[in-house]
PyMOL CGO cylinders between C-alpha atoms (Angstrom):
from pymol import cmd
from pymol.cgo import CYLINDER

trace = [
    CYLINDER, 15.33, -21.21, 18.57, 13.04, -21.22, 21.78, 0.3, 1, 1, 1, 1, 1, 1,
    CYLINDER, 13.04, -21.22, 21.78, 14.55, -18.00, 22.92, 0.3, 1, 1, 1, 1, 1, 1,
    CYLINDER, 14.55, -18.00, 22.92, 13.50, -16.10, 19.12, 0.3, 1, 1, 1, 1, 1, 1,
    CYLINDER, 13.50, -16.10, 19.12, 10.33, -17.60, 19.53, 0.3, 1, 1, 1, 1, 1, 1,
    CYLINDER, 10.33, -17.60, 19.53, 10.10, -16.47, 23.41, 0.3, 1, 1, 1, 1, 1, 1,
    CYLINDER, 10.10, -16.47, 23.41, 11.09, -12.69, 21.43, 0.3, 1, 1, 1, 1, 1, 1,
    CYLINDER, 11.09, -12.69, 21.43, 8.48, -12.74, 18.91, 0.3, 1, 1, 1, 1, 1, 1,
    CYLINDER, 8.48, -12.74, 18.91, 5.38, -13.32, 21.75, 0.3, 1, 1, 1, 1, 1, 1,
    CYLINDER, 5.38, -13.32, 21.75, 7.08, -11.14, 23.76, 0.3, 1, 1, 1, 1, 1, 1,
    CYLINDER, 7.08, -11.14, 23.76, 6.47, -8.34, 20.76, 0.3, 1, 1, 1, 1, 1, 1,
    CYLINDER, 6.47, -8.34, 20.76, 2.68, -9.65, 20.02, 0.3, 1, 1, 1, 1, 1, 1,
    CYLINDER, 2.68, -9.65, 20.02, 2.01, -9.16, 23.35, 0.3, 1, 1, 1, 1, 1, 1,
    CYLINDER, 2.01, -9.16, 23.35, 3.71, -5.62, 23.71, 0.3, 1, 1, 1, 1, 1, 1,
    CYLINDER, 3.71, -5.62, 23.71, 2.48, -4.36, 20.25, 0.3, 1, 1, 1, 1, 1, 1,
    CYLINDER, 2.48, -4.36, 20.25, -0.87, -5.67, 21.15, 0.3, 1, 1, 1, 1, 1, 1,
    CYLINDER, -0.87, -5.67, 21.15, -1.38, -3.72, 24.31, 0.3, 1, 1, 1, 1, 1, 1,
    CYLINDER, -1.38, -3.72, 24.31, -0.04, -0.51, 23.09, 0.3, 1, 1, 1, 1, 1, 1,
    CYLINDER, -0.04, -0.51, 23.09, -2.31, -1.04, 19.78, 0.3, 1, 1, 1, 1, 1, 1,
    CYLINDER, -2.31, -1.04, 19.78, -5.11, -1.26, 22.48, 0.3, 1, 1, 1, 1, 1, 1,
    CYLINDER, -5.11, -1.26, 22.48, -3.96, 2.10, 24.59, 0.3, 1, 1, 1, 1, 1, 1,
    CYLINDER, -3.96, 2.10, 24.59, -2.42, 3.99, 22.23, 0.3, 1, 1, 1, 1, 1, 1,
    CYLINDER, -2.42, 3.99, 22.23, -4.64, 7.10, 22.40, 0.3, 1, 1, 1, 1, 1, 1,
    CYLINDER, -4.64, 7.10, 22.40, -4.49, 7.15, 26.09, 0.3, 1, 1, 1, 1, 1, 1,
    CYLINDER, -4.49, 7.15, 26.09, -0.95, 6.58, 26.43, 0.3, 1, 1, 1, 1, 1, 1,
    CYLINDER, -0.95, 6.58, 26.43, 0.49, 8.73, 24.09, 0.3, 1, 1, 1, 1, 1, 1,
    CYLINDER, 0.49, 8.73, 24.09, -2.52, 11.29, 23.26, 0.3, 1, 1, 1, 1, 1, 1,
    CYLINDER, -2.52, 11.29, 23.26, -2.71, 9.81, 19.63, 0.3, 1, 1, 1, 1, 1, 1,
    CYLINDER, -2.71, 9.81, 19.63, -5.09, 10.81, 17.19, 0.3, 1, 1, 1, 1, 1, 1,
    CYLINDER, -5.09, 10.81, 17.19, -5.54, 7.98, 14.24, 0.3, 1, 1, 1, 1, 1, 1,
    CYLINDER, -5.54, 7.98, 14.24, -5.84, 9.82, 10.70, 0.3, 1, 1, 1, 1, 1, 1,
    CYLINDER, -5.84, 9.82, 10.70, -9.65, 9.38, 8.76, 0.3, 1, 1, 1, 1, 1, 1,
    CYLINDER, -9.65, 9.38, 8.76, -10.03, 8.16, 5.38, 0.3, 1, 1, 1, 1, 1, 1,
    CYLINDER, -10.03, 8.16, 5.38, -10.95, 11.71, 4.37, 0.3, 1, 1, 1, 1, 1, 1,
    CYLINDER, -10.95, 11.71, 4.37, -7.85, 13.22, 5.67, 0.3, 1, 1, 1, 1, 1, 1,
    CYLINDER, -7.85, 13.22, 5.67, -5.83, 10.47, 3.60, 0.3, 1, 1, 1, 1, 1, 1,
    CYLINDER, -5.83, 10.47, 3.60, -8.12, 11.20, 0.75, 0.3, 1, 1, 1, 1, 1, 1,
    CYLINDER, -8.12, 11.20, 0.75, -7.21, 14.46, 1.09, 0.3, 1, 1, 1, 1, 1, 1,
    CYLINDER, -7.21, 14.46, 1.09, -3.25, 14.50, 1.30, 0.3, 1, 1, 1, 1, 1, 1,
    CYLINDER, -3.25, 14.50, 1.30, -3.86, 12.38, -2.13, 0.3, 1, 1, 1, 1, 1, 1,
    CYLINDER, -3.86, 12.38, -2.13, -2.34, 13.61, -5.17, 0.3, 1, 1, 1, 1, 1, 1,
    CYLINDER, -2.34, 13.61, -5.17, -5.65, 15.67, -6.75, 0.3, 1, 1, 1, 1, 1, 1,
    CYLINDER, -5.65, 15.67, -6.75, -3.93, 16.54, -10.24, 0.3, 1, 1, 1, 1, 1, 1,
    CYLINDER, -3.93, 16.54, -10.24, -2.49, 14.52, -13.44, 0.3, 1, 1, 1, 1, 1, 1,
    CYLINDER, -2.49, 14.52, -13.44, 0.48, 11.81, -12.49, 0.3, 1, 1, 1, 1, 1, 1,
    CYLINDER, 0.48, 11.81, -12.49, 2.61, 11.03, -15.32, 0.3, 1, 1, 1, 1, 1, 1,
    CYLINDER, 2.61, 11.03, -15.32, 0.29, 11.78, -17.75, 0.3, 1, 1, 1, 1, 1, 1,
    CYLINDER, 0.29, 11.78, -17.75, -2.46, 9.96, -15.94, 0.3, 1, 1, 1, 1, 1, 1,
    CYLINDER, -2.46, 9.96, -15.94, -6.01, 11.74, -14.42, 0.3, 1, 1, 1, 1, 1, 1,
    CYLINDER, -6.01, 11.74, -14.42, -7.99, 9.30, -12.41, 0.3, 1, 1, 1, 1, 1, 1,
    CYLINDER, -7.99, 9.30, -12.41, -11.74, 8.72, -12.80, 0.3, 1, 1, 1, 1, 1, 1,
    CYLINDER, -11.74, 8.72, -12.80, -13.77, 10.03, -10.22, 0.3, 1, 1, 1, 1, 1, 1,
    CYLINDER, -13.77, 10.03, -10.22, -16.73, 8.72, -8.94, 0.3, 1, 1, 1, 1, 1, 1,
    CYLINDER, -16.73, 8.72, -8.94, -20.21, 10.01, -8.27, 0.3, 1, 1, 1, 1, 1, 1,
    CYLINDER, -20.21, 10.01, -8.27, -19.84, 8.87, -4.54, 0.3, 1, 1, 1, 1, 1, 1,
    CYLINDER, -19.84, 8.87, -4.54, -17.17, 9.80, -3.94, 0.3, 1, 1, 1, 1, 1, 1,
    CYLINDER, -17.17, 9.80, -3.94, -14.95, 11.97, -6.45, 0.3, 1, 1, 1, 1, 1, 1,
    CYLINDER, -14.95, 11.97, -6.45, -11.73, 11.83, -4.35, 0.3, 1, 1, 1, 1, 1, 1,
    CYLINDER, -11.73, 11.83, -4.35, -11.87, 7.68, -5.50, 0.3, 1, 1, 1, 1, 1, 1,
    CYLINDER, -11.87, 7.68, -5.50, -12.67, 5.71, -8.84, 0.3, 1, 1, 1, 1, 1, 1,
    CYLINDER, -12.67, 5.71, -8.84, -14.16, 3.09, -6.31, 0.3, 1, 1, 1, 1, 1, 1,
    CYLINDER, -14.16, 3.09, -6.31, -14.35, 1.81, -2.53, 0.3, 1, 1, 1, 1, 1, 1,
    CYLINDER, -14.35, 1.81, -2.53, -13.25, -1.57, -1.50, 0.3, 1, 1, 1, 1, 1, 1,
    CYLINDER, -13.25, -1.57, -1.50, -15.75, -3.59, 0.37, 0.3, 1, 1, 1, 1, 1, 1,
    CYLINDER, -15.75, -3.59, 0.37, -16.70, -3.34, 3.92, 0.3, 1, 1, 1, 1, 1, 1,
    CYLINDER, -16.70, -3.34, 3.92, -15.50, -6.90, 4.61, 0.3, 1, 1, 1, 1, 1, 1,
    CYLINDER, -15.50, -6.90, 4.61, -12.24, -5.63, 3.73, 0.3, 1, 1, 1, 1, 1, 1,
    CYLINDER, -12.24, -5.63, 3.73, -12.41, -2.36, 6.06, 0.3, 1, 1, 1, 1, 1, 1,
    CYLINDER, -12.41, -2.36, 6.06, -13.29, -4.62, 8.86, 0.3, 1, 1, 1, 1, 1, 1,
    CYLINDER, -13.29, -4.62, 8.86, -10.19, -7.01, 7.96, 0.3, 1, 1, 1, 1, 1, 1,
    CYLINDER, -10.19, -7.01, 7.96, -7.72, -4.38, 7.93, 0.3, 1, 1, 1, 1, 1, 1,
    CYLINDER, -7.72, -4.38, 7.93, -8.94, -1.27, 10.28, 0.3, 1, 1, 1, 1, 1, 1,
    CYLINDER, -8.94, -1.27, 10.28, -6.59, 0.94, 8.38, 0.3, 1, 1, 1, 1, 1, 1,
    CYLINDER, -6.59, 0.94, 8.38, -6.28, 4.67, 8.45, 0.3, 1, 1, 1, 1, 1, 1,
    CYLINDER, -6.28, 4.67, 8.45, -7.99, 4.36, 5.09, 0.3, 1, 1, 1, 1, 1, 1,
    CYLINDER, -7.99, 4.36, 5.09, -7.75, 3.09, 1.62, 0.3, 1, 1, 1, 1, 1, 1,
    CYLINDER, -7.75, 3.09, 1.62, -7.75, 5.11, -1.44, 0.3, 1, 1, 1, 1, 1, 1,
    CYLINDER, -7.75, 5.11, -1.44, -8.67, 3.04, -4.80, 0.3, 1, 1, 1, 1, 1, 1,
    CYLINDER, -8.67, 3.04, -4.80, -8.40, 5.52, -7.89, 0.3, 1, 1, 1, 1, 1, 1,
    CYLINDER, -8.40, 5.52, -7.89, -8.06, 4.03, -11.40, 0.3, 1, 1, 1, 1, 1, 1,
    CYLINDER, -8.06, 4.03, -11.40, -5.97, 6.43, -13.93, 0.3, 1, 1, 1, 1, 1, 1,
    CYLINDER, -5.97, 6.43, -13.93, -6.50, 6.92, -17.75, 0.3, 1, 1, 1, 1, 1, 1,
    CYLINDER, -6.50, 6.92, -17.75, -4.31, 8.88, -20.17, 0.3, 1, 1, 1, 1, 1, 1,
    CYLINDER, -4.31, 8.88, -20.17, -5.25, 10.29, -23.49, 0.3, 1, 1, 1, 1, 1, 1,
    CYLINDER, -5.25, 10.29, -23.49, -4.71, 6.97, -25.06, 0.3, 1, 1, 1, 1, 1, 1,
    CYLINDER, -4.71, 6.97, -25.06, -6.82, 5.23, -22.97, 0.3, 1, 1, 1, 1, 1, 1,
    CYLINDER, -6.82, 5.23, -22.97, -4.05, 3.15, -20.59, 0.3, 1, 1, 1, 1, 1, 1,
    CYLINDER, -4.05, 3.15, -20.59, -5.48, 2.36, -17.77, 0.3, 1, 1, 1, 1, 1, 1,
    CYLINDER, -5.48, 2.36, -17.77, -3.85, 1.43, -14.05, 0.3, 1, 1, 1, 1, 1, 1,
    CYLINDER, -3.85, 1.43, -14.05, -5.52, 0.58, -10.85, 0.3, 1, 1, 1, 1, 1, 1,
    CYLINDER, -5.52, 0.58, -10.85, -4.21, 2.35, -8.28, 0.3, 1, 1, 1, 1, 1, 1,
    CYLINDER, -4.21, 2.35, -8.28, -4.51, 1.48, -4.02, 0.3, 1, 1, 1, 1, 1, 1,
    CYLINDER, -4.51, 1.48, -4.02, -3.01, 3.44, -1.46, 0.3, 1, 1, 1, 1, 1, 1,
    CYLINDER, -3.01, 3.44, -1.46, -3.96, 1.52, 1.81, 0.3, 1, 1, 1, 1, 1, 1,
    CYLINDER, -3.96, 1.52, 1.81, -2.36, 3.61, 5.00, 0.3, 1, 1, 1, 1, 1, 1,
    CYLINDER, -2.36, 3.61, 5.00, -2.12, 2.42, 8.63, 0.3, 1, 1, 1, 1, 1, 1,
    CYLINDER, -2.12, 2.42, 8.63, -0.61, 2.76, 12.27, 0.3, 1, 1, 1, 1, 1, 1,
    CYLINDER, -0.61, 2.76, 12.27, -1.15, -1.45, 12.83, 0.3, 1, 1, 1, 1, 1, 1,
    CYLINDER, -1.15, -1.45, 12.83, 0.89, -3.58, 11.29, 0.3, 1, 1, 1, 1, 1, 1,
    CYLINDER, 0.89, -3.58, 11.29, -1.88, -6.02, 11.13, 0.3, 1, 1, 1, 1, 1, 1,
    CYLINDER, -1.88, -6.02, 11.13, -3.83, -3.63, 8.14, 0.3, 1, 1, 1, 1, 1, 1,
    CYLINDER, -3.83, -3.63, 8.14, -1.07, -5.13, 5.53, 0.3, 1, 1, 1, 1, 1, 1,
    CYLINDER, -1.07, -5.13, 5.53, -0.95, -8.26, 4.02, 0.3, 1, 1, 1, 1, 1, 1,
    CYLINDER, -0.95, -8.26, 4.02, 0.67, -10.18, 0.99, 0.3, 1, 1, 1, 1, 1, 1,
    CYLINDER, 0.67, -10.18, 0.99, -1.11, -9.08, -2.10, 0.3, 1, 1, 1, 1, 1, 1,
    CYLINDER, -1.11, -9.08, -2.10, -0.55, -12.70, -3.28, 0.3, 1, 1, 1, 1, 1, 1,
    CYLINDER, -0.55, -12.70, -3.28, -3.33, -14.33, -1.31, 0.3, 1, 1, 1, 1, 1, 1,
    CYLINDER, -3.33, -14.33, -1.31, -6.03, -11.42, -2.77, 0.3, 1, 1, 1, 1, 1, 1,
    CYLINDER, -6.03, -11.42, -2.77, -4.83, -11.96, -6.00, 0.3, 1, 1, 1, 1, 1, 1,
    CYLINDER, -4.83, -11.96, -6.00, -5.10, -15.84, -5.89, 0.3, 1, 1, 1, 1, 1, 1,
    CYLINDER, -5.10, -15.84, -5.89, -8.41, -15.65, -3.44, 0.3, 1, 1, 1, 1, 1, 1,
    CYLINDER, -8.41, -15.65, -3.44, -10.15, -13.48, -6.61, 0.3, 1, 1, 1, 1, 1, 1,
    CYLINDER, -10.15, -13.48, -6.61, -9.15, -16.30, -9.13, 0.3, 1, 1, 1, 1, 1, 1,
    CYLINDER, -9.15, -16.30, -9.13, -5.83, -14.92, -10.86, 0.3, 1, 1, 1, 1, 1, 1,
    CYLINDER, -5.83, -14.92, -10.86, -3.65, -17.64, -11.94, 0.3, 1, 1, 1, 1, 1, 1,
    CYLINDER, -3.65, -17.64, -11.94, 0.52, -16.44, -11.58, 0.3, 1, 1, 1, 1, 1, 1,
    CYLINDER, 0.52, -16.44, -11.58, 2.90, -17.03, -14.65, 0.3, 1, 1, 1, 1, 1, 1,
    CYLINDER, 2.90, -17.03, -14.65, 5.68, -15.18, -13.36, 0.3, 1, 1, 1, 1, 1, 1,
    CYLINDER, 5.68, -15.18, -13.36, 7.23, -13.49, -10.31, 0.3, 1, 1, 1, 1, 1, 1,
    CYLINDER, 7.23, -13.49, -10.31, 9.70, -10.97, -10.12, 0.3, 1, 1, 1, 1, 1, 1,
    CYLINDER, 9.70, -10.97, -10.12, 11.51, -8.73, -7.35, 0.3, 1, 1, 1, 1, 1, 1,
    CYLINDER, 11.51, -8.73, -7.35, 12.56, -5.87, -8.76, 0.3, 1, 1, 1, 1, 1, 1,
    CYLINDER, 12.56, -5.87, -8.76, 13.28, -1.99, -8.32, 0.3, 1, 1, 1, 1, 1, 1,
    CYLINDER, 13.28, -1.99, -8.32, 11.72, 1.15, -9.62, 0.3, 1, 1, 1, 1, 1, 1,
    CYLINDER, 11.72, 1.15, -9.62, 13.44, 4.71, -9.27, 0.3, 1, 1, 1, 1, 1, 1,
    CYLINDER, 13.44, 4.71, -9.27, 12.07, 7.23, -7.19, 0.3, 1, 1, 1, 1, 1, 1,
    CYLINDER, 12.07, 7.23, -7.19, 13.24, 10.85, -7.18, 0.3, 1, 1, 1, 1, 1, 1,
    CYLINDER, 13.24, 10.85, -7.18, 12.41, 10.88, -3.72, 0.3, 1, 1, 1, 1, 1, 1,
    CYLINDER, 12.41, 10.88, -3.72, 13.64, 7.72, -2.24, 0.3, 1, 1, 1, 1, 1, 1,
    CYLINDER, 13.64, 7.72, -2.24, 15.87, 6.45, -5.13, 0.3, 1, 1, 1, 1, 1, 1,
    CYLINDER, 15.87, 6.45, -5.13, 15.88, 2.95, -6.45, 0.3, 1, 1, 1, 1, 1, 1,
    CYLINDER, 15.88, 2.95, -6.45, 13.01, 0.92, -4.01, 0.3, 1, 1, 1, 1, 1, 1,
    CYLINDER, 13.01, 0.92, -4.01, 12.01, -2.31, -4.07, 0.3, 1, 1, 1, 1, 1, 1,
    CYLINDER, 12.01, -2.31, -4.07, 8.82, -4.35, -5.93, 0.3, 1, 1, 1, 1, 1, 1,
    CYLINDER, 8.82, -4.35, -5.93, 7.08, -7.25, -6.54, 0.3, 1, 1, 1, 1, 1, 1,
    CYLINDER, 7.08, -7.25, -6.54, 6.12, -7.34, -10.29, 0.3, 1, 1, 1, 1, 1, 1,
    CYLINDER, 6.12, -7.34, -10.29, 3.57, -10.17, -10.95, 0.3, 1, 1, 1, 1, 1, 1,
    CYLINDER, 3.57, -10.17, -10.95, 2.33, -11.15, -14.18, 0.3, 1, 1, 1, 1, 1, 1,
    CYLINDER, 2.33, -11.15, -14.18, -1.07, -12.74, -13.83, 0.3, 1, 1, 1, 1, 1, 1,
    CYLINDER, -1.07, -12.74, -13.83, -3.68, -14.29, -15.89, 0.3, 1, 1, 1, 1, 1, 1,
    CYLINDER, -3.68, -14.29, -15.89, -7.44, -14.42, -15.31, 0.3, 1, 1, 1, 1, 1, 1,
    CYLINDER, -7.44, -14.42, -15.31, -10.09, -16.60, -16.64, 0.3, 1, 1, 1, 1, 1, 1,
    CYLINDER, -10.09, -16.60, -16.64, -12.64, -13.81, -17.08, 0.3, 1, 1, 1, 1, 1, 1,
    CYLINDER, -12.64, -13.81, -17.08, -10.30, -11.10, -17.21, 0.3, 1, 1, 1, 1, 1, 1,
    CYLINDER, -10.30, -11.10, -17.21, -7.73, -12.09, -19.09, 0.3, 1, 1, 1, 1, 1, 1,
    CYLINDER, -7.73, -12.09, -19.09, -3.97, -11.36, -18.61, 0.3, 1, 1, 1, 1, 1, 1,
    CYLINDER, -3.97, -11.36, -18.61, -2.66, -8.34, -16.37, 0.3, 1, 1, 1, 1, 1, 1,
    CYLINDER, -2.66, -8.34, -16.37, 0.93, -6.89, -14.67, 0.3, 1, 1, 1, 1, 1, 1,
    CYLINDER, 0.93, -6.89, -14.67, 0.93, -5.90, -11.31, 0.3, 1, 1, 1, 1, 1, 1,
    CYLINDER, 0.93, -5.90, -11.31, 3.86, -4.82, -8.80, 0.3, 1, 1, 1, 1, 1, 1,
    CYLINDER, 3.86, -4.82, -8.80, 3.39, -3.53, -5.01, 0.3, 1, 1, 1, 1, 1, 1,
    CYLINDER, 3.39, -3.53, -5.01, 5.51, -2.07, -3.08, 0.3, 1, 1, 1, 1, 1, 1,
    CYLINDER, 5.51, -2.07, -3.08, 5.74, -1.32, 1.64, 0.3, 1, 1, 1, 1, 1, 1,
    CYLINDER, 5.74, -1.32, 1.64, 6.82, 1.76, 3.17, 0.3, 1, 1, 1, 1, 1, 1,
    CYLINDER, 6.82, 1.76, 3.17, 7.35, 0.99, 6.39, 0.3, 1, 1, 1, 1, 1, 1,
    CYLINDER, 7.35, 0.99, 6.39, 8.23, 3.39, 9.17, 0.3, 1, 1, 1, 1, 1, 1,
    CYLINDER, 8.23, 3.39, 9.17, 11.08, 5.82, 8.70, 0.3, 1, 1, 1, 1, 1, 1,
    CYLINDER, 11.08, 5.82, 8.70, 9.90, 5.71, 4.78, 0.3, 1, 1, 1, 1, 1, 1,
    CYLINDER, 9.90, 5.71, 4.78, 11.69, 2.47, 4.08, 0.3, 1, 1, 1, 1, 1, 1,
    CYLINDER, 11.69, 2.47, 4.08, 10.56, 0.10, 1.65, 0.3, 1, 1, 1, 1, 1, 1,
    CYLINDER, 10.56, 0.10, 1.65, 9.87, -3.49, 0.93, 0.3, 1, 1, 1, 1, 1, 1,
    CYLINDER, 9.87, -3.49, 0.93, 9.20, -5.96, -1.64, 0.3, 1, 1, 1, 1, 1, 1,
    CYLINDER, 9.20, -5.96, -1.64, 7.51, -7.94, 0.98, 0.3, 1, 1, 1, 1, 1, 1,
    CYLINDER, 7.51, -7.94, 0.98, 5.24, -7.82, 4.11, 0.3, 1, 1, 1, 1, 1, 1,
    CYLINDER, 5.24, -7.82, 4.11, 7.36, -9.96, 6.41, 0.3, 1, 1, 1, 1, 1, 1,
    CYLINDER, 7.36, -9.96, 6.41, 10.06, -7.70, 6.11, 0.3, 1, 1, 1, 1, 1, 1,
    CYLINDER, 10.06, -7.70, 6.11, 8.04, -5.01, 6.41, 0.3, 1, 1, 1, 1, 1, 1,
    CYLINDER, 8.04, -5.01, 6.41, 6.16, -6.45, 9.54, 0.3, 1, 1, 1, 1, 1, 1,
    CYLINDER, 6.16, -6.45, 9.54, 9.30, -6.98, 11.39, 0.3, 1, 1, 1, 1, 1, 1,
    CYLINDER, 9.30, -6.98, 11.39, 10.63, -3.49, 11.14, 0.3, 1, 1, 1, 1, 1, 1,
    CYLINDER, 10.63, -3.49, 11.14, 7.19, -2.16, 11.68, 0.3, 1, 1, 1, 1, 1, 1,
    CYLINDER, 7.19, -2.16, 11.68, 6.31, -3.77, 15.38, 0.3, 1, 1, 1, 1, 1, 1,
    CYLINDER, 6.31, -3.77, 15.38, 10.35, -3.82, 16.56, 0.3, 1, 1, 1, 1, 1, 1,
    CYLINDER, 10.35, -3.82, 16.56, 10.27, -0.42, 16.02, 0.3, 1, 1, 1, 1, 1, 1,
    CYLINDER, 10.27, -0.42, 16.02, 6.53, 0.14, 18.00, 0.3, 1, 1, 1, 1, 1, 1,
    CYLINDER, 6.53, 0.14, 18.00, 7.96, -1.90, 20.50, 0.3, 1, 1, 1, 1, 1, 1,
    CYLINDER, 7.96, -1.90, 20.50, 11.17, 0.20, 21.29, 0.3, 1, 1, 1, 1, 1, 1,
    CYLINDER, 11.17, 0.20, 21.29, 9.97, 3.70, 20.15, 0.3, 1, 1, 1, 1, 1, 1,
    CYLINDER, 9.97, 3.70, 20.15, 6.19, 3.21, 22.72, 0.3, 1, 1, 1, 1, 1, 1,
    CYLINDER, 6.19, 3.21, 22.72, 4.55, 5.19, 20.47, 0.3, 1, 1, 1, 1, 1, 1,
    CYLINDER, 4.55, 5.19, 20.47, 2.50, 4.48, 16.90, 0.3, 1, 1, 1, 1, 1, 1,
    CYLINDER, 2.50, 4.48, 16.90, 4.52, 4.13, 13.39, 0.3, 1, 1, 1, 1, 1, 1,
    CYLINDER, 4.52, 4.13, 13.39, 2.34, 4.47, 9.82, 0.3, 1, 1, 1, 1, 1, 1,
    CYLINDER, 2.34, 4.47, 9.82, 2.90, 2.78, 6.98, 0.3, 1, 1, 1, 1, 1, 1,
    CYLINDER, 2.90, 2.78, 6.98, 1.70, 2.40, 4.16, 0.3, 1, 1, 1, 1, 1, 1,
    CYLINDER, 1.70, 2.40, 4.16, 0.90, -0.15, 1.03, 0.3, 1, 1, 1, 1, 1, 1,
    CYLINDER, 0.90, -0.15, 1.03, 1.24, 0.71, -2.41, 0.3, 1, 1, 1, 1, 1, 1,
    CYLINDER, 1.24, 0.71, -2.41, -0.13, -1.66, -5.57, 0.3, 1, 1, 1, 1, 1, 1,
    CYLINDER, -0.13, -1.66, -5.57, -0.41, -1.01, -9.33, 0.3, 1, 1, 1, 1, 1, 1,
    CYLINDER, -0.41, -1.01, -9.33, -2.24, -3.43, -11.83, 0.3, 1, 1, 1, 1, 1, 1,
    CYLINDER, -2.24, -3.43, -11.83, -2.32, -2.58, -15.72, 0.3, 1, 1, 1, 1, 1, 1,
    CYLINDER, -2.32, -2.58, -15.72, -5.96, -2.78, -17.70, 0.3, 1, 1, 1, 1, 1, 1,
    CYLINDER, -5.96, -2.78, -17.70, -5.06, -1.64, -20.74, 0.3, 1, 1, 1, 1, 1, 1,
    CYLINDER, -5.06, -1.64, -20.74, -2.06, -2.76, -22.85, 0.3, 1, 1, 1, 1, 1, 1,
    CYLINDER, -2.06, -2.76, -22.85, 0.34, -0.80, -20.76, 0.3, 1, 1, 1, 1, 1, 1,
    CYLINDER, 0.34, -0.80, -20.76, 3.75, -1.85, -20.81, 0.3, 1, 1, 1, 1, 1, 1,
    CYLINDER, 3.75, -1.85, -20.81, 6.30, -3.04, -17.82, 0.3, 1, 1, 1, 1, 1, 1,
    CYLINDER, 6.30, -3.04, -17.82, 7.89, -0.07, -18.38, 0.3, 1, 1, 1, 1, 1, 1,
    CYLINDER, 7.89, -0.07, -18.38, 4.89, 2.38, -18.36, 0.3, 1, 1, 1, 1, 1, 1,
    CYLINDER, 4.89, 2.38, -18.36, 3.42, 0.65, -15.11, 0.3, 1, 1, 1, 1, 1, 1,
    CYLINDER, 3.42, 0.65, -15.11, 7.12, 1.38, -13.50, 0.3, 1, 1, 1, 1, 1, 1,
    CYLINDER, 7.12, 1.38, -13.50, 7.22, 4.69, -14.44, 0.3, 1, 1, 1, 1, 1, 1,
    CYLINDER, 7.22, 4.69, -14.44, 3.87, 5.43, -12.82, 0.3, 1, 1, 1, 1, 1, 1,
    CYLINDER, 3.87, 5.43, -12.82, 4.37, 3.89, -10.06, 0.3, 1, 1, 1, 1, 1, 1,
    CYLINDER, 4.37, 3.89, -10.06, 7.12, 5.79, -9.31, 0.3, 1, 1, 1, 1, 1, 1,
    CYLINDER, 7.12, 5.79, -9.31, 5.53, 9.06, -9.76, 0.3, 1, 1, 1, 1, 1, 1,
    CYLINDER, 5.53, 9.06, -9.76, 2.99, 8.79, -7.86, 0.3, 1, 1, 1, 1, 1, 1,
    CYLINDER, 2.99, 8.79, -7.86, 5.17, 7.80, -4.94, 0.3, 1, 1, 1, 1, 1, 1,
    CYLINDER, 5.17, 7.80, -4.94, 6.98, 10.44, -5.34, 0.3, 1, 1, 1, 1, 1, 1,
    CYLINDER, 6.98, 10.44, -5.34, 3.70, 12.78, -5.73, 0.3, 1, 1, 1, 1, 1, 1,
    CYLINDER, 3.70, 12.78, -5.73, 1.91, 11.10, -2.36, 0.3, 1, 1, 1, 1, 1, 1,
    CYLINDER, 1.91, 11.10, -2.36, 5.27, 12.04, -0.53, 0.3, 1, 1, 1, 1, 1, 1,
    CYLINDER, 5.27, 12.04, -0.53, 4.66, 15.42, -1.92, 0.3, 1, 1, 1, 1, 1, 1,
    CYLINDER, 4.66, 15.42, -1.92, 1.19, 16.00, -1.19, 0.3, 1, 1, 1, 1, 1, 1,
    CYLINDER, 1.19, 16.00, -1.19, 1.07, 14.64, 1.63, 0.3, 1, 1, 1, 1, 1, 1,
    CYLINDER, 1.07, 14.64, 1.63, 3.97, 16.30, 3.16, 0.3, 1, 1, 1, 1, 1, 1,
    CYLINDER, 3.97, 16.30, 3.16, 5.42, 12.80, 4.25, 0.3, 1, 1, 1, 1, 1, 1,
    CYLINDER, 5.42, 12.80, 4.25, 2.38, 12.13, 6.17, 0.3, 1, 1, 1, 1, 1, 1,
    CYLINDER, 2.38, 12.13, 6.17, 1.44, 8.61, 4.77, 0.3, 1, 1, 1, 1, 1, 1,
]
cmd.load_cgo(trace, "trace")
């Protein structure tokens, strides 16, 4: 037991210092938010356009400089999709080189007042990366009322996870060994507007598979 916990410091420690020296050690450039904004899908996903803002028109909306300053990501892309029927899903894309920019979605979820009823690990099918895992959440707000949400990792290598622990391990033992940077990246849905388990699936896995497209693999 002493000797795992002797390993995992051991990592901090190395992680932590090439976090620190990356750029000068390996002549690393970190990707901008408006390079991730634009390897975003920019057309209709399954059916689905997203609202642009006036801000910005590459996102519906921007998450809050508190949460920027948590997370020093590569960026985050918040979009919110509507199709002809007026189905709506929040979409964020949140992409990184530090482990440290992803987190359980659990804690934002409770820390913004949602209430859990049920709790699910589950997979979705991909055309690109076949069947992957989620975390499907149905949640209930006092203001908001009731809403279905799943999120998904893809860690280095393009591996995913239905959770950030098993994420976080392959992301840093991987840093550690390789010496260089790996990107990841954090995907969640959450349904407005009646849309079904089975429509929020479907989405999700298209635009997966459309960010691997567009972005040529790049986050």
């Amino acid at each position: 037991m002493k000797q795992k916990i002797f390993v995992v410091i051991a990592l901090f420690l190395a992680v932590g210092a090439l976090a620190n020296f990356r750029s000068k050690i390996t002549g690393y450039e970190r990707l901008t938010e408006d390079q991730v904004e634009q390897l975003m899908p920019q057309e209709e996903v399954a059916g689905y356009r997203y609202v642009k803002s006036d801000s910005d028109p590459m996102q519906t909306y921007k998450m809050d400089e508190t949460t920027y300053e948590m997370l020093k990501p590569f960026g985050i892309v918040s979009r919110v999709y509507e199709n002809n029927a007026g189905q709506r899903i929040d979409a964020v894309l949140i992409a990184s080189d530090d482990s440290d920019s992803f987190h359980d979605q659990q804690w934002c979820f409770q820390g913004q007042g949602w209430e859990f009823s049920k709790i699910e690990l589950r997979t979705i099918d991909t055309k690109t990366f076949g069947k992957i895992p989620v975390k499907y959440i149905e949640m209930n707000h006092k203001e908001r009322g009731s809403a279905i949400s799943l999120f998904t990792f893809k860690g280095p290598d393009k591996k995913f996870y239905d959770s950030f622990d098993a994420m976080w391990w392959d992301f840093i033992t991987r840093e550690f060994k390789s010496g260089k940077p790996q990107a990841g990246s954090f995907y969640r849905f959450i349904s407005i507007y009646d849309v079904s388990k089975e429509d929020l699936d479907a989405f999700a896995a298209a635009y997966i598979d459309e960010v691997e497209r567009t972005s040529q693999g790049k986050i």
